[in-house]
C-alpha positions as CSV (number, residue, x, y, z in Angstrom):
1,X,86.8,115.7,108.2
2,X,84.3,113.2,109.4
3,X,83.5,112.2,106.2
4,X,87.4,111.6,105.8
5,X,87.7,109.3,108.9
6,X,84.6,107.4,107.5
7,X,85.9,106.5,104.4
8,X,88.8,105.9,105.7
9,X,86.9,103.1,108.3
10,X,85.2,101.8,105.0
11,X,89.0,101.2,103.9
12,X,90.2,99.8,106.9
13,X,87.2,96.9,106.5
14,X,88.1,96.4,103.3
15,X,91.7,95.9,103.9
16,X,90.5,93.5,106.7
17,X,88.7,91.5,105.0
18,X,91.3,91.3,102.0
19,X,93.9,90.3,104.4
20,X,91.9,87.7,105.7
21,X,91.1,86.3,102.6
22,X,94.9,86.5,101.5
23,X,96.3,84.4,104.6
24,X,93.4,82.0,104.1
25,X,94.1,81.4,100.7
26,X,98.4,81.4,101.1
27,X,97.2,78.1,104.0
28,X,94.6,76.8,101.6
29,X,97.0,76.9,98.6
30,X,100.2,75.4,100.7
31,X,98.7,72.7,102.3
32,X,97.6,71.7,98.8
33,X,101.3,72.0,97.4
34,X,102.3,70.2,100.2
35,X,99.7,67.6,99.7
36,X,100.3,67.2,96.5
37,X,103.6,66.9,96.6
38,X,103.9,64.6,99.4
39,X,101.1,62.1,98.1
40,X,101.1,62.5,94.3
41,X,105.3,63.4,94.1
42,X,103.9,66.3,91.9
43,X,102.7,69.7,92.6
44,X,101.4,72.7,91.0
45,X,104.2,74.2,89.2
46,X,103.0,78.3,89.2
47,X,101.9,77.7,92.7
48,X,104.8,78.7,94.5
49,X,105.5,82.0,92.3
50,X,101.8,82.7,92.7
51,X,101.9,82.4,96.8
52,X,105.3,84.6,96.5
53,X,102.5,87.3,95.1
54,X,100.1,86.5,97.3
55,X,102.1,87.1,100.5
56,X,103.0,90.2,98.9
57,X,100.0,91.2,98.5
58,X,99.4,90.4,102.1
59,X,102.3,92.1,103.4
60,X,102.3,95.4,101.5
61,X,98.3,95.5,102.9
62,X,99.4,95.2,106.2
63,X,101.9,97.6,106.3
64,X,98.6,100.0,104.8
65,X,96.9,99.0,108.1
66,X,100.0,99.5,110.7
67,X,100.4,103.1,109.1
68,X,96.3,103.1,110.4
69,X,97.2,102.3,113.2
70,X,100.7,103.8,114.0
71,X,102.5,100.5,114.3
72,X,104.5,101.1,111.5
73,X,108.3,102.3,112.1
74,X,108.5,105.8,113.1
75,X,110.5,108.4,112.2
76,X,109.3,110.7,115.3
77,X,111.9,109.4,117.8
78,X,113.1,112.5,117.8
79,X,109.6,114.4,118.7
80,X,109.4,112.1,121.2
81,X,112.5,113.8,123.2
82,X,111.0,117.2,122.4
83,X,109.3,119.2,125.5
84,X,105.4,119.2,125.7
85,X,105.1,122.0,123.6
86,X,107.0,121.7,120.8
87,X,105.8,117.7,120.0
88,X,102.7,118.5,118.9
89,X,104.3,120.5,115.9
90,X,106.9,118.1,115.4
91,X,104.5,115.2,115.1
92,X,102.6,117.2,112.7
93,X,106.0,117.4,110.9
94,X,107.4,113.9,110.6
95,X,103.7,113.3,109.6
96,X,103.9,115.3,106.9
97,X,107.1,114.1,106.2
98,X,105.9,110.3,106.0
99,X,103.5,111.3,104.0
100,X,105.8,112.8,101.2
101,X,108.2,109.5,101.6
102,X,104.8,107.7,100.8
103,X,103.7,110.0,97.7
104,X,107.5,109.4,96.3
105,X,107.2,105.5,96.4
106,X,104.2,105.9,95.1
107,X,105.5,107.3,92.3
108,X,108.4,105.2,92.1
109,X,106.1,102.0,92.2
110,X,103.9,103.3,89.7
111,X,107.1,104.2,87.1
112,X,108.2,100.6,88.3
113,X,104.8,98.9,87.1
114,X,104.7,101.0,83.7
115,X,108.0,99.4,83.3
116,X,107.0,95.8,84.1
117,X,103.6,96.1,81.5
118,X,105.9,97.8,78.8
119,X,108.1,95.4,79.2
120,X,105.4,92.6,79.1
121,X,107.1,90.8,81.8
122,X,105.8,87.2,82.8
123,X,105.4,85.9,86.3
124,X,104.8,82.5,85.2
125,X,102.6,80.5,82.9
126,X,99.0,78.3,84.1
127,X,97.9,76.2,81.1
128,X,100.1,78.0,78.4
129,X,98.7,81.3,79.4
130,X,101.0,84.1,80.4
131,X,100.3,85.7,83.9
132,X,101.9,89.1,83.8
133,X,103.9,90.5,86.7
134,X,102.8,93.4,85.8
135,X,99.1,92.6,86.8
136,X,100.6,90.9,90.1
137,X,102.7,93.9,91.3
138,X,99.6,96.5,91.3
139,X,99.6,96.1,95.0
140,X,102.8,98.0,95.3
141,X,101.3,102.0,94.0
142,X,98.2,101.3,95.8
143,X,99.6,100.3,99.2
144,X,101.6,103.5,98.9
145,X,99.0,105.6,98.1
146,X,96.8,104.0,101.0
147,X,99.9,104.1,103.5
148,X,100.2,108.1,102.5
149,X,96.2,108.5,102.8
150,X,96.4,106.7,106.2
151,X,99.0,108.6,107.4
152,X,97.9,111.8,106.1
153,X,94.4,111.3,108.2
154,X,95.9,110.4,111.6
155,X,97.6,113.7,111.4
156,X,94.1,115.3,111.6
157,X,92.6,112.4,113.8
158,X,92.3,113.0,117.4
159,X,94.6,110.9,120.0
């Protein structure tokens, strides 16, 4: 188990960081579009699809570090109401049961993203080059698979 909770910190730094560097780069990138259009009456023309991406890739990581954190909306409102004895258990159970929710999107995203590569679909174009969505979306399994993994430790970590 401790090795769980410290790869699981290792995680949490990474997603951190990767946050940080999304919302840094979604300001960068619109004050740049903004600039440009404002002084140049032009702008980059994938730039808006590609900060739709990037705050989705923001978001979804987000949401992987409120399930760390238990921010995220709860389905224990119920176990809340429970006497002393019995909350324990039923926390143990909507846990488990969060975690299955998370493992089925998972699987949903993941069926959802072989769709979008087999059907080659394009977010947009830079230079003539095709940007897949495919390659844009892959935030969507993993966030589920690190919401279920963060979820599944903080049924085992200590309050």
């Amino acid at each position: 188990m401790k090795y769980l909770l410290a790869f699981e910190e290792i995680l949490v730094k990474i997603e951190k960081s990767a946050i940080v560097i999304f919302v840094f780069l979604m300001a960068l990138l619109s004050f740049l579009q903004i600039g440009l259009r404002l002084f140049f009456h032009s702008g980059i023309v994938w730039l808006d699809t590609f900060l739709r991406y990037v705050v989705l890739w923001a978001g979804m990581l987000g949401a992987s570090l409120s399930s760390r954190y238990s921010k995220h909306f709860a389905v224990d409102v119920f176990a809340r109401m429970l006497p002393p004895r019995w909350s324990s258990a039923a926390a143990v159970f909507t846990g488990l049961f969060a975690v299955f929710v998370s493992i089925l999107l998972f699987f949903a995203s993941n069926r959802f993203l072989k769709q979008e590569f087999l059907y080659n679909s394009t977010a947009f174009y830079v230079n003539n080059t095709a940007v897949k969505s495919g390659w844009l979306e892959l935030i969507l399994p993993v966030s589920f698979l690190l919401i279920g993994f963060h979820l599944f430790v903080g049924i085992f970590r200590q309050k």
